[in-house]
N, C-alpha and C positions, 0 to 999 in steps of 0.2 A: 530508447527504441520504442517503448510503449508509446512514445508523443507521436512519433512516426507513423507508428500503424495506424492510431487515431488520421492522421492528416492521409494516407493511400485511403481510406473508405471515403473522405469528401470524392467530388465531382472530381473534372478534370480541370475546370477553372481554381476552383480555389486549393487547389495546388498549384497551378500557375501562379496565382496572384500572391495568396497568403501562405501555404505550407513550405515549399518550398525556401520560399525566402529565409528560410533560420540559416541556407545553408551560403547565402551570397554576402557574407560581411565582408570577406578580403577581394572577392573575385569583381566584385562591382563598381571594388575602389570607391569605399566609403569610408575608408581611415584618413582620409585627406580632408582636413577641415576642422572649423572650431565651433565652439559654441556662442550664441549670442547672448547666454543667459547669463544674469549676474549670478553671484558668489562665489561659487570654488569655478577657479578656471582650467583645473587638473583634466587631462583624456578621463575616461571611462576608465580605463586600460591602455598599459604600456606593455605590450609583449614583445620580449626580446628586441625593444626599441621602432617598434612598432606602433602607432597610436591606432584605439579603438575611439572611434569620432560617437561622440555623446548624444548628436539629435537623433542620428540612426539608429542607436542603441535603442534610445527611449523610443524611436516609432514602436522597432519589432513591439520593442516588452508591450507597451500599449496596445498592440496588432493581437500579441500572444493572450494576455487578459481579455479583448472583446473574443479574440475564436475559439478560448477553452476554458473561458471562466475560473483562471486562477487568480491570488492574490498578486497583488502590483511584486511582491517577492518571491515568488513564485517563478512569475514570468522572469522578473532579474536575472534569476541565479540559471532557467531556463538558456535564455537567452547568451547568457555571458558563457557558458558552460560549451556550447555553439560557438563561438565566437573563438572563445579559446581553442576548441580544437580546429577548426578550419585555420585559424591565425597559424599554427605551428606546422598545422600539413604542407599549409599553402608556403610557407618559408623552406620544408623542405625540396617541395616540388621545384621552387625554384634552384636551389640550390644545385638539384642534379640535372635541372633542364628538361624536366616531366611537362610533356604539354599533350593536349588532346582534342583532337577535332571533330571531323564529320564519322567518319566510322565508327566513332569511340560513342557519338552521340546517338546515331542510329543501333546501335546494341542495346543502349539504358532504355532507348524511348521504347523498343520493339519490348520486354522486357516487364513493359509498364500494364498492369490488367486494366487499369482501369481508361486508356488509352488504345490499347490492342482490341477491347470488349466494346468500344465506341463502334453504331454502325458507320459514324461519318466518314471513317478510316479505314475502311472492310473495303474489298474489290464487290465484283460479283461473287465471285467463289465463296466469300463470309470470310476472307482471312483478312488481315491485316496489311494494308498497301504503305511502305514510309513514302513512296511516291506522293500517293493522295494528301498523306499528312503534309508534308511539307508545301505542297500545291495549297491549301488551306491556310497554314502562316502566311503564305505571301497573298493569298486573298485578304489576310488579316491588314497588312501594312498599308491598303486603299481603302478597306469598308472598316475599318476600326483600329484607328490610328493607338490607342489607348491600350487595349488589347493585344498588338503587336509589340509595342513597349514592355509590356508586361513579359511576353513571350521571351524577349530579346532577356530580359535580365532571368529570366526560369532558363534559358538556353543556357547562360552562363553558368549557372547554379550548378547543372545537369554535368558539363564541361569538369566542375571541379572535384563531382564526383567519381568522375570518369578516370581524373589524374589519380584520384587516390587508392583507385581499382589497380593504377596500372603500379604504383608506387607500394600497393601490400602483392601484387604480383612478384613487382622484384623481388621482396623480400622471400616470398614462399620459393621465388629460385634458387635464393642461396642460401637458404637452411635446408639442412639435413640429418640425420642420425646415423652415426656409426654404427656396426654391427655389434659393437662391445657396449656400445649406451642402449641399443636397444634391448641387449640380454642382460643387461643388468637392470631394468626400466621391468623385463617381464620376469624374471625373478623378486624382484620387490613387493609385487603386485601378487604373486602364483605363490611363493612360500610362506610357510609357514610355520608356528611350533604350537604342541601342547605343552601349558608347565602348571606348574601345583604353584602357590605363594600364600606368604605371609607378609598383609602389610599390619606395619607399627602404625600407627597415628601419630603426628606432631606434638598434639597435645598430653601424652602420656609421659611429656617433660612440662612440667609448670612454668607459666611465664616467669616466675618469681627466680625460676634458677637460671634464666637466661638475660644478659644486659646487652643492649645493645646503643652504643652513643651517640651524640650527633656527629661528629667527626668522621664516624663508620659510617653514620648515609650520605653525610657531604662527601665522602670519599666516593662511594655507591652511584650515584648520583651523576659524579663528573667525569667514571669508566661506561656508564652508560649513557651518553648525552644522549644519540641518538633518540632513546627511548623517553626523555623530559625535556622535550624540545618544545614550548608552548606559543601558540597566537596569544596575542592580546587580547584584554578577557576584561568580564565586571562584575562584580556579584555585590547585590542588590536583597534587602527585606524590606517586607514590605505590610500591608494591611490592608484587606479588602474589605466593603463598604457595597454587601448585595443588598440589590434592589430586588425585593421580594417583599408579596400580599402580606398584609398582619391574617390576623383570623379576624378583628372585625373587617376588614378587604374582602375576603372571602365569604364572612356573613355578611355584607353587603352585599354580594353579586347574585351569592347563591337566593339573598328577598326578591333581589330582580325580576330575576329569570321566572321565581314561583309569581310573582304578581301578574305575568306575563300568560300564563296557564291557562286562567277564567278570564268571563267580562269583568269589568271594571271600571268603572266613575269618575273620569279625570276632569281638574279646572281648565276650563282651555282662557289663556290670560287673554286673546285678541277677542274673544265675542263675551269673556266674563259669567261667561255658565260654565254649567258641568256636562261632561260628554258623556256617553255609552261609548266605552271603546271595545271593541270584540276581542275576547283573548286565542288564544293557538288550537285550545281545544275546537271553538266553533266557526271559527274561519273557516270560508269557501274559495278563498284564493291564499293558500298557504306560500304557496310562493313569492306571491308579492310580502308575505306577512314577515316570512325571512329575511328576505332582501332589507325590509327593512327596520330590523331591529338584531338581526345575527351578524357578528362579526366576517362570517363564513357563507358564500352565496349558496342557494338554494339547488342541491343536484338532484336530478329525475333519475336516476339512473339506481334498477333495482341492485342489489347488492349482496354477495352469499354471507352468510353468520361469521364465518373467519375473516371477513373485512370491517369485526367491529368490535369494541375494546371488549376483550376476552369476559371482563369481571360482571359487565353487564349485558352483554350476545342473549344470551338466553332468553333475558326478561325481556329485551325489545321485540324477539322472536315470540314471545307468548302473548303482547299484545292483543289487542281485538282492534281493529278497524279504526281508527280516529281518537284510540286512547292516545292519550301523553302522559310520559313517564318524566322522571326530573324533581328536581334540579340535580345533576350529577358529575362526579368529579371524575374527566375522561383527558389522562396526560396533565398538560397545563391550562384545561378550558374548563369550564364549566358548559353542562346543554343540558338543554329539556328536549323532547324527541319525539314525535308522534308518527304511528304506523300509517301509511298512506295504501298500503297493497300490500300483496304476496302471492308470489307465483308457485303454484304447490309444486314440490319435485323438482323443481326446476335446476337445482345446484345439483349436479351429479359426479358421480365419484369411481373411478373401476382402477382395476389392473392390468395390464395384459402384457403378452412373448411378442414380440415381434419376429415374423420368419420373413427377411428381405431376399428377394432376389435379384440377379443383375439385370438391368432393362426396367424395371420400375422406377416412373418417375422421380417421387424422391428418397430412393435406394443412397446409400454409403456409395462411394466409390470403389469400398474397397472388396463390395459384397461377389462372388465370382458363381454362387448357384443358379441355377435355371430357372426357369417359372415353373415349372413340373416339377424339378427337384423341391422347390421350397413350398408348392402345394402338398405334394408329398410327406415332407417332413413336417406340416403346420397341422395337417390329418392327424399324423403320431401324436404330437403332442396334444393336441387337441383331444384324441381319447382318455390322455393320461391323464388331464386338466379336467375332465367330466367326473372320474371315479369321485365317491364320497369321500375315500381316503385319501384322494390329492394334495398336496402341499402347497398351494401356488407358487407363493414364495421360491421354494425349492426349486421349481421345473424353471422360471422366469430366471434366476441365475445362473441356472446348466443352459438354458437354452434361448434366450433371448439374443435379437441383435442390437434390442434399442439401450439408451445411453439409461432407460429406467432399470436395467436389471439388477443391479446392486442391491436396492431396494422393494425388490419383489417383483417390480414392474407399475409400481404404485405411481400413478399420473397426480393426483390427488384429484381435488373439485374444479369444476370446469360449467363451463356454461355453453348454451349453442353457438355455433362462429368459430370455437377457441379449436374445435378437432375436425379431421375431416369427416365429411356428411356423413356415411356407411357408417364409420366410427363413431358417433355422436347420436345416429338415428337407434344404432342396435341400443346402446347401455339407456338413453331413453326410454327405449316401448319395451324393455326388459325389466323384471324385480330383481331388487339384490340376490346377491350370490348365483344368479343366471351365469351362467359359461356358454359363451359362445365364439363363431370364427366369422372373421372380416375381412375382404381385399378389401384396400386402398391402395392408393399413389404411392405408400410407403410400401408396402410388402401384403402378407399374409398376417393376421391380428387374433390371437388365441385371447378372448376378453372375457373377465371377469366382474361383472358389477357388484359392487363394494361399497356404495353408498348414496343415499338420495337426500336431497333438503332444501328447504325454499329459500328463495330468493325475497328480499323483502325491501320495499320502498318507503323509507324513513326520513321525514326531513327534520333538521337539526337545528335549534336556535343558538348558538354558540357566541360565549365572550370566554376571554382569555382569560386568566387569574394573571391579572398585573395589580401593582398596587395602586393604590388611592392618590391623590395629587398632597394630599397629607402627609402618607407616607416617604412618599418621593423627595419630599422637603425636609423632612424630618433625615432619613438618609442623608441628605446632603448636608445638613446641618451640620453631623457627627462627624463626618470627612472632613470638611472644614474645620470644623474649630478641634479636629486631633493634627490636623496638616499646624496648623495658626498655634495648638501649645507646645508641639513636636519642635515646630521654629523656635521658638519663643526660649526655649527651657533647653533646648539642646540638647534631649534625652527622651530618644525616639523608643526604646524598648521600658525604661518606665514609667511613659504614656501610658502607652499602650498596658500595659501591669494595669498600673490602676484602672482603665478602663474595661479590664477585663479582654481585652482582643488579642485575636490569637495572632501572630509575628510569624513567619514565614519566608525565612530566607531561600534566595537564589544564587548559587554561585556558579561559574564559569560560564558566564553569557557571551557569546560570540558577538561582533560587531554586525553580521547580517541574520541574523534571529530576527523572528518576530513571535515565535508562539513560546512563552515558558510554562513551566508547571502551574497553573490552575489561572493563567492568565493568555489564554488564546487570542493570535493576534496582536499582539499590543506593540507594534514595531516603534511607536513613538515613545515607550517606558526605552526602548533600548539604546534608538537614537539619541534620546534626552541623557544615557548613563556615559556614551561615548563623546560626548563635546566637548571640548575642551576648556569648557567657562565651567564646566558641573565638577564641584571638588566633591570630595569625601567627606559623608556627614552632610551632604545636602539634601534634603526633602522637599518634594512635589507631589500634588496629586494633578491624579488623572480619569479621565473617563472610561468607561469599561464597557467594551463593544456591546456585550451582552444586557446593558444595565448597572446602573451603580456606580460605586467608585474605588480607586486604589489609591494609598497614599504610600509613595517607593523614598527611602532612603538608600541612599549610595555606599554603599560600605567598602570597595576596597577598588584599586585600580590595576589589575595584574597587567605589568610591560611582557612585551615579548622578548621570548629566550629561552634562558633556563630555568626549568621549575625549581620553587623555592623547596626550603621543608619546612614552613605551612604547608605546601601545598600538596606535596608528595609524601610530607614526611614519615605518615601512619602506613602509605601504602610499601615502602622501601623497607622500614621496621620490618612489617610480617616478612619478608622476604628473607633480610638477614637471621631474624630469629627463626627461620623454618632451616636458614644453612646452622645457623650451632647447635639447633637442637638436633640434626640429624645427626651430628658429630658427636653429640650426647648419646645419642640411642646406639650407635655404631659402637662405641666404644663399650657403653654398658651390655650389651646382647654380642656381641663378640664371642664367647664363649660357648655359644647358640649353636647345636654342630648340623640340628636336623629341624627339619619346618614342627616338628609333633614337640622338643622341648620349647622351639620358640612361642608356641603360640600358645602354651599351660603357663608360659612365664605372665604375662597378662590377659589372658583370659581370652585369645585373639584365636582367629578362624585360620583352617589350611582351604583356599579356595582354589578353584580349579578353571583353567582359563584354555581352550580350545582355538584351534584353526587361526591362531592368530599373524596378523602380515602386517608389516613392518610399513605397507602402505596405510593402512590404517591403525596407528598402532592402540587400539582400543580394546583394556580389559574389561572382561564383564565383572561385574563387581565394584572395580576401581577407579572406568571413567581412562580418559588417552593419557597414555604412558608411554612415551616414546622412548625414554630412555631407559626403561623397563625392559620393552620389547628390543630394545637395541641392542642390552646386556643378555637377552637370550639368549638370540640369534647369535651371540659371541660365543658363545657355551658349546661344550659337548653331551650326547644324550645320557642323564643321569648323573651330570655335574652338579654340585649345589652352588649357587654365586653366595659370595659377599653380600654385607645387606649396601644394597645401592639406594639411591635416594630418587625418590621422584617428585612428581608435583602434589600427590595426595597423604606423602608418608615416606617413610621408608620401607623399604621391600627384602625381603631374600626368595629365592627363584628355584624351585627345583627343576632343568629340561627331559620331559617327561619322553616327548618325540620331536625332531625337526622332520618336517616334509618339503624336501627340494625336490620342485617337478623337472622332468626331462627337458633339455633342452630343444628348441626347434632345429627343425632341418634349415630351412631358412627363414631367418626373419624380417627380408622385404616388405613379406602385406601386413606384417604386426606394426613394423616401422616406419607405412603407408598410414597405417589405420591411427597410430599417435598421432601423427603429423594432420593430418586429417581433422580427428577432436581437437588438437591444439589451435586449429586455424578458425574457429568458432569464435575463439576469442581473441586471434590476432589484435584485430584493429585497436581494440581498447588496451590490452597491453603493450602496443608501440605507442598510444596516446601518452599510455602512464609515463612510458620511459620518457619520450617527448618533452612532458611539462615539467618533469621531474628536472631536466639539468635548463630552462628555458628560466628567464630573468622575467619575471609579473610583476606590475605594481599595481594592483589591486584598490580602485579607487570608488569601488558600489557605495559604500557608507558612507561616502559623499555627497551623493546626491539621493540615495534612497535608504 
């Protein structure tokens, strides 16, 4: 939904054109058709026998990647994700003969701000005409053939959203709630108990007195498929090969830059003398001097102290006129830096209450006081903000309306342009700690100045810290010839031993991954682990977005199914061994008749757990215990439980209080009000159900 909101802020065309479209892959009838392209001749996708057609596919993703700058898998998984749910609505729509036409589409368009907020489409009055609008498309079909095309296929888009308005309609028609699920829905949520407990810990049985077999988690295992039910996977170690400066790299950059400082005597090879060259300190045209000899072009533009790396702000700030400082190490550059100017005061700093009222321009909407009233009350506080004993702080979080009062009212630094003029004029021609009051377009402004500092005009000679062309050879060398003995010797971890390299395995790589742990991006490590020529124990290297190199060996091929015990088997263990050893503690503390002897038995706590509900079933202390809380609520008040077992330990329970609230008189608008929050998340939850029984054949790591 985040993509969406992104695509309503574009214009109105490129929603016609480009946003829109994510939603036309069934409606436009682009599942018809093949590809021209050689290799895998598989759809995209097969939904519920269904084909998603491959060159359409590939336009959007390509369309989606130039209009929001994501990776090519990115947009994929974007895209498909789109496809797939329109694919299964749309098969329902058909299914019960959901269609939607002119009415349906005059609702969405009227609906639309950024369409309704167009003058093109406004009567006289300033409101919105669909007459006009529609008069305008068909302007479109003779002065801009291209543009009406585009219309025609956003009309259909529009159409299919319409159906699936009308298709979660049905559905909210024929859902309901009982008056007995809603009283037990607001009992779950409204009661409560207090209780005293003592939890055991797990481990106050030693592993050693606990066995658990293989047999017990192959057995474990195949009662709970559901839960080891795995995609096809790879896991991969590997060795990376960064491309990083030596220190003679860096003490080469950093002689650069210093020679660069002063004049200086260069051969020049085409006239065979020696030159005067002027260095940074005495140049008269520093900008051309930048331009060309800094990585980084030349910006005029003055700049406040916290726009510049912290560790050295200060010292550029103390400069004197046309000094250069440098050579210095700022992130991954190297620069040398000379003062060009400084505007004294010029970077200014305050606080202040906002008092909005309604009718000022840019007021909240939600603001309801008067211009009297909020003069009035900006007066008050405005006295209270003068005393020496003032807090600001204080009064700016009781009484502020702007979004700074959490904060005191703290804007930070600011420059002229960034606030409005009144605003910007006072904290200006005022010295710190002045208190003073403001209209603006926003409200009334109780202001505090809080700080002044200059702004300063600094130009930068800047080169990267990359390494040497030695370096970079030398790097690739060692990739190479560990890929070449890795091959050779068939004994990829000790290589790597004797070389000293650190080994770094990855397992359960999904077939559309592209980013793993410490290797971002690298969708072609993953491609090359899924092909079916790539055995186990095969080694490759590859190039590393960032620089450098990786050299991956393949290390296992998981089928999809059922998980193995490699693969689960450590995590099923703890699970059996936390059931026997609660059977252990149960049995030993049995005799346990009050929480005061159980808890002298090992040394353990009587804690105390309040207001708790069975909707959330979370002790303090312990962390969610549902079945804790479940065994309360069974209890009568001042019962003691059994010790019951949970996920942190075993437990025994004293019910201190149960608090059952009164029932309602009726629960209509409770039963309105669920239904209500439930319907926030309809559509994604009939998605889920949707794909969940729908047949995919899932064919992206085919082609991407």
């Amino acid at each position: 939904m985040a993509i969406l909101g992104k695509i309503r802020q574009r214009s109105i065309f490129l929603i016609l054109v480009i946003g829109m479209a994510l939603f036309a892959f069934v409606i436009s009838g682009v599942f018809d058709g093949s590809s021209s392209n050689s290799g895998p001749t598989d759809p995209i996708a097969l939904i519920n026998d269904e084909e998603v057609e491959l060159n359409y596919f590939r336009q959007l993703v390509e369309q989606t990647e130039r209009t929001y700058n994501y990776s090519t898998l990115q947009s994929v998984n974007l895209v498909w994700n789109q496809a797939l749910r329109n694919t299964v609505f749309e098969q329902q729509f058909e299914k019960l003969g959901i269609d939607a036409g002119k009415d349906q589409l005059e609702q969405i368009i009227s609906s639309d701000d950024n369409i309704v907020n167009n003058p093109d489409f406004q009567n006289e009055a300033g409101f919105f005409d669909f007459g006009i609008f529609t008069d305008f498309i068909a302007q479109l079909k003779s002065t801009n053939p291209t543009a009406y095309e585009n219309w025609k296929f956003q009309e259909q888009s529009i159409i299919g959203i319409a159906k699936q308005r009308i298709y979660l309609d049905l559905i909210k028609a024929s859902a309901g709630m009982t008056e007995a699920e809603a009283k037990a829905n607001y009992h779950l949520e409204n009661d409560n108990v207090n209780i005293q407990y003592v939890q055991i810990p797990f481990d106050v049985i030693p592993d050693s007195l606990v066995e658990v077999t293989d047999s017990e988690i192959k057995k474990y295992i195949q009662e709970h498929k559901d839960e080891f039910e795995r995609d096809e996977t790879r896991n991969i170690q590997y060795v990376a090969f960064d491309e990083r400066p030596t220190e003679d790299d860096l003490a080469t950059i950093r002689l650069r830059l210093d020679g660069l400082k002063s004049q200086r005597i260069a051969y020049n090879n085409v006239s065979k003398l020696t030159d005067t060259l002027e260095g940074f300190k005495e140049t008269k045209n520093v900008a051309d001097f930048v331009d060309q000899y800094s990585e980084v072009s030349f910006d005029s533009v003055y700049k406040p102290r916290g726009q510049y790396n912290n560790e050295y702000a200060d010292i550029l700030f103390s400069l004197d006129e046309g000094e250069v400082f440098g050579p210095y190490r700022d992130g991954n550059s190297f620069k040398i830096s000379r003062l060009l100017g400084r505007k004294k005061n010029a970077s200014l700093r305050a606080s202040h209450i906002l008092i909005a009222y309604e009718g000022a321009t840019r007021a909240s909407s939600n603001v309801t006081r008067t211009k009297e009233e909020a003069k009035k009350e900006a007066n008050r506080v405005y006295r209270l903000a003068r005393r020496a004993s003032a807090d600001f702080d204080a009064l700016a979080l009781e009484n502020s309306d702007g979004p700074t009062r959490t904060r005191g009212g703290d804007l930070g630094f600011f420059q002229e342009g960034e606030m409005a003029t009144e605003f910007f004029n006072f904290v200006n021609t005022n010295r710190v700690n002045r208190v003073g009051l403001v209209e603006t377009e926003f409200g009334f402004h109780i202001i505090k100045v809080t700080d002044k500092d200059d702004l300063a005009l600094i130009a930068d000679v800047v080169t990267e810290a990359v390494p040497s062309d030695q370096t970079s050879n030398e790097i690739f060398r060692e990739a190479t010839q560990f890929e070449m003995d890795s091959n050779e010797q068939n004994d990829f971890l000790a290589i790597a031993e004797k070389s000293n390299y650190q080994v770094r395995p990855v397992q359960q790589i999904a077939a559309l991954e592209e980013n793993l742990p410490g290797l971002p991006g690298q969708r072609n490590i993953v491609r090359w682990a899924f092909e079916e020529d790539t055995k186990i124990g095969d080694i490759r290297r590859f190039s590393l977005n960032q620089g450098g190199y990786v050299v991956v060996q393949l290390t296992a091929k998981v089928k999809e199914g059922l998980a193995s015990i490699d693969e689960v088997g450590a995590e099923v263990r703890k699970i059996l061994m936390e059931d026997k050893k609660a059977a252990l503690i149960k049995k030993r503390y049995a005799d346990k008749t009050t929480l005061e002897a159980l808890s002298e038995e090992e040394n353990l706590t009587v804690e105390t757990a309040s207001a708790v509900n069975q909707k959330n079933p979370t002790i303090v202390g312990a962390g969610n215990e549902p079945n804790v809380v479940g065994t309360a609520f069974a209890m009568n008040e001042g019962e003691l439980s059994d010790l019951v077992q949970g996920d942190k330990g075993v437990y025994k329970i004293l019910l201190n209080q149960k608090n059952i609230v009164e029932d309602l008189e009726d629960y209509s608008a409770y039963s309105k009000e669920i239904q209500r929050n439930a319907s926030f998340t309809l559509i994604e939850n009939v998605f889920v159900a949707l794909e969940s029984v729908a047949e995919i054949e899932d064919n992206r790591a085919l082609y991407y």
